[in-house]
Residue frames relative to the residue before (quaternion, step in Angstrom):
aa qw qx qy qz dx dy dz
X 1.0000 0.0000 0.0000 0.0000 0.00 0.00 0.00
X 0.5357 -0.7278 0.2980 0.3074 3.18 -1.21 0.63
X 0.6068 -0.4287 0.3369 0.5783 4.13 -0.50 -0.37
X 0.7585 -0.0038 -0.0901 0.6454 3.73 0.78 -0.78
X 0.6544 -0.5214 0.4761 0.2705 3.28 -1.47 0.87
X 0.8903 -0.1716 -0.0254 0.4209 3.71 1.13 -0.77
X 0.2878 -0.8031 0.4704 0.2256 3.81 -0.41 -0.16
X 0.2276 -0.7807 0.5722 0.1057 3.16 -0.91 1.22
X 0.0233 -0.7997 0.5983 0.0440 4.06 -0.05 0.94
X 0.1683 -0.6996 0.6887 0.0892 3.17 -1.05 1.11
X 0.3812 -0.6122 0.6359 0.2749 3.75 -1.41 0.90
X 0.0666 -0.7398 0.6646 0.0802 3.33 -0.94 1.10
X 0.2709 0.8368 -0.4687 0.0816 3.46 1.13 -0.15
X 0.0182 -0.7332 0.6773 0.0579 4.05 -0.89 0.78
X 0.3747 -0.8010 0.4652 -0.0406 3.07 -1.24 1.25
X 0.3437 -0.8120 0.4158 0.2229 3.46 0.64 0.96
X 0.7752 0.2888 -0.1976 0.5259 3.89 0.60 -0.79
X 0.7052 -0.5664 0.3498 0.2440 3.29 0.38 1.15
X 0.5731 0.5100 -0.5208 0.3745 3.32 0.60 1.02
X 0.6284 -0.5932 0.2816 0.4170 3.09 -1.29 0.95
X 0.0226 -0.8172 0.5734 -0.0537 3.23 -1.68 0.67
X 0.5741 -0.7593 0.0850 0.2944 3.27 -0.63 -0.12
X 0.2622 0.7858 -0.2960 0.4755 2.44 1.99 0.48
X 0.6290 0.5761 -0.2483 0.4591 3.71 1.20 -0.80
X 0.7898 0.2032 -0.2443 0.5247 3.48 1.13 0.30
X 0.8158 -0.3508 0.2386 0.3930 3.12 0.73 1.36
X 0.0862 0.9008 -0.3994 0.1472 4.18 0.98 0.01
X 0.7769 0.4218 -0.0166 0.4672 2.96 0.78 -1.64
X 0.6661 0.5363 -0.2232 0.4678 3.38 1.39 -0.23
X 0.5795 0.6019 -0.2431 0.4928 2.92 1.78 -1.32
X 0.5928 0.6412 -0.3112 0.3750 3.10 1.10 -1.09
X 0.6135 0.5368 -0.2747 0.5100 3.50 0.30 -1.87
X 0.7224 0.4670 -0.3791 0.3411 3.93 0.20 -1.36
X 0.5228 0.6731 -0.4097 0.3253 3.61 1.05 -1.27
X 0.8428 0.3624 -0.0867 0.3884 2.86 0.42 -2.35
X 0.3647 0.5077 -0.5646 0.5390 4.21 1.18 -0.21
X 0.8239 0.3795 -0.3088 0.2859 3.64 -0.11 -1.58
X 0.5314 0.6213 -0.3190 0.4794 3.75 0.98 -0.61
X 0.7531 0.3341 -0.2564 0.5055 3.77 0.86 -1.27
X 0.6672 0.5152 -0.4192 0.3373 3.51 1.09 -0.26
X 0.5887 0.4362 -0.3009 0.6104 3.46 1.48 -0.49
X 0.6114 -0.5999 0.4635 0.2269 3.52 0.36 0.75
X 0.5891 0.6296 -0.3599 0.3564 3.37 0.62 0.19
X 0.6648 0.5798 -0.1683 0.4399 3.73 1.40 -0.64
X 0.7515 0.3991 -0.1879 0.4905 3.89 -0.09 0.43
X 0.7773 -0.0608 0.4084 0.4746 2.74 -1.91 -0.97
X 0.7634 0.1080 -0.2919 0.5660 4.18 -0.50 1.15
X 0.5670 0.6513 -0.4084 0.2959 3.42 0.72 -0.91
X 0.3622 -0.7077 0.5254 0.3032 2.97 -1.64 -0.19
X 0.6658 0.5176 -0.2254 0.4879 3.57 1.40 -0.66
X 0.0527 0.7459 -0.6542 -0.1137 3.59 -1.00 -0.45
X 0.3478 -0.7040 0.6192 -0.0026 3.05 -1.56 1.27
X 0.0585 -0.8474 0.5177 -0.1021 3.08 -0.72 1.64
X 0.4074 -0.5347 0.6217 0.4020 3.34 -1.80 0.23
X 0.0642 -0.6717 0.7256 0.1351 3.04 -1.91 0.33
X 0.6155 -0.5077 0.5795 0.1664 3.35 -1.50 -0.09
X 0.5986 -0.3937 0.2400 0.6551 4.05 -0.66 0.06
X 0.0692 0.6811 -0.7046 -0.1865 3.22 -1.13 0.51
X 0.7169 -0.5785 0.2777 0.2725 3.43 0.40 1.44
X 0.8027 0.4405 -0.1723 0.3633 3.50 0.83 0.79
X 0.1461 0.8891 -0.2695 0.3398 2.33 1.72 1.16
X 0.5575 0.4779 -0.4051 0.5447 3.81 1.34 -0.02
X 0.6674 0.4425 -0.3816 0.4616 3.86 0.98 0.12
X 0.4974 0.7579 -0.4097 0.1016 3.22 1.49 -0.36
X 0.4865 0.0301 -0.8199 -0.3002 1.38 -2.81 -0.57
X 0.0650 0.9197 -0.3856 -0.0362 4.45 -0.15 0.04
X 0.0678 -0.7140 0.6947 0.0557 3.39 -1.08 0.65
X 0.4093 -0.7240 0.5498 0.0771 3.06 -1.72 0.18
X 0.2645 -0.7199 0.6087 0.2030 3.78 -0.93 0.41
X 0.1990 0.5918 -0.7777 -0.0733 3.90 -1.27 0.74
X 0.6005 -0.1863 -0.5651 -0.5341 0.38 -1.80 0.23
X 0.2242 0.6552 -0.6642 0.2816 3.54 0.69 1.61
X 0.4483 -0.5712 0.6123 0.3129 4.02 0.31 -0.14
X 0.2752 0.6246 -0.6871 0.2491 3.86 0.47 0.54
X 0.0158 0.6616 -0.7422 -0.1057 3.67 -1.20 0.48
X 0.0690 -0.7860 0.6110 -0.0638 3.54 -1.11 1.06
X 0.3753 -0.6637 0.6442 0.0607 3.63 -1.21 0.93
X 0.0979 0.8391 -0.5322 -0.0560 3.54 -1.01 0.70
X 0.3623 -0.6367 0.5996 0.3223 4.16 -0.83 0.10
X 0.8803 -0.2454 0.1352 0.3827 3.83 0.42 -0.93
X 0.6773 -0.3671 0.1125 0.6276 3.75 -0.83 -0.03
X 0.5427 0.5757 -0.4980 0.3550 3.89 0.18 -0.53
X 0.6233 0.5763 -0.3487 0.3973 3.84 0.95 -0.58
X 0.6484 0.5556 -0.2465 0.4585 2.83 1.42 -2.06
X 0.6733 0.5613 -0.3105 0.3677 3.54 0.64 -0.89
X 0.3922 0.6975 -0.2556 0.5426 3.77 1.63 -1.08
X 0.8660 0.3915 -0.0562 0.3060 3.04 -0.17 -1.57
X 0.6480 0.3904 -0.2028 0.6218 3.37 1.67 -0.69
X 0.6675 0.4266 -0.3446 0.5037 3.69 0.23 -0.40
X 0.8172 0.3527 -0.2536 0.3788 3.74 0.50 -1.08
X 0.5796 0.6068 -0.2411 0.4875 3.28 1.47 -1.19
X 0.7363 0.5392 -0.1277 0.3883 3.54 0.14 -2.10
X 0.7442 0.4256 -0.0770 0.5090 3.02 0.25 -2.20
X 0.9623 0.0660 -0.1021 0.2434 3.53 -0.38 -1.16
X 0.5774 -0.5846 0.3346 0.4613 3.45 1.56 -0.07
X 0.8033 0.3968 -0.3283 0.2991 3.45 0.71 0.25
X 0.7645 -0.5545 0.2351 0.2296 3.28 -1.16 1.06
X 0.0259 -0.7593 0.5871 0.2794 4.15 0.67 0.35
X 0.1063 -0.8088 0.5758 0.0540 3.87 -0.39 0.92
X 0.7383 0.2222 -0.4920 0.4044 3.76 0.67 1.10
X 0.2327 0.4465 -0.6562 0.5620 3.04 1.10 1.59
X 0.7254 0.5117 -0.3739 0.2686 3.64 -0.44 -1.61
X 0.1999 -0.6734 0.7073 -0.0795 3.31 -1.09 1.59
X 0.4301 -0.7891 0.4293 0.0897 3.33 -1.37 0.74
């Protein structure tokens, strides 16, 4: 088995020539919220099972803003922390899939 049961990569990716990315909606924040909200549900770190990561382009940036679950391959779109929260509580926490986030 693995050290954490899953990873939550957020694209932080910033694009210098003015294409869209994901940085343009705030990424880096979403992020930080995930992983506050992950360690507050006990689920982030040192006991946890999950971990919330940066990532780099993860090449999907025309669906953004997006992160991903492994190592199910969930790919998910969000608007704001109410998602991030969604996405951690149903996804992380309880095993299920928030499918009107999930992009393909």
């Amino acid at each position: 088995m693995s050290y954490y049961r899953q990873h939550l990569f957020f694209c932080l990716n910033r694009r210098e020539d003015g294409a869209p990315c994901c940085t343009d909606h705030d990424a880096e924040a979403m992020f930080e919220h995930a992983k506050n909200k992950a360690k507050q549900l006990g689920l982030h770190g040192k006991g946890g099972d999950c971990r919330v990561n940066r990532a780099g382009c993860l090449g999907r940036c025309d669906k953004g803003p997006v992160c991903v679950v492994y190592p199910d391959a969930v790919w998910y779109t969000y608007v704001d922390a109410a998602d991030i929260d969604e996405i951690v509580e149903s996804h992380l926490r309880d095993g299920k899939v928030v499918e009107r986030l999930k992009i393909d």
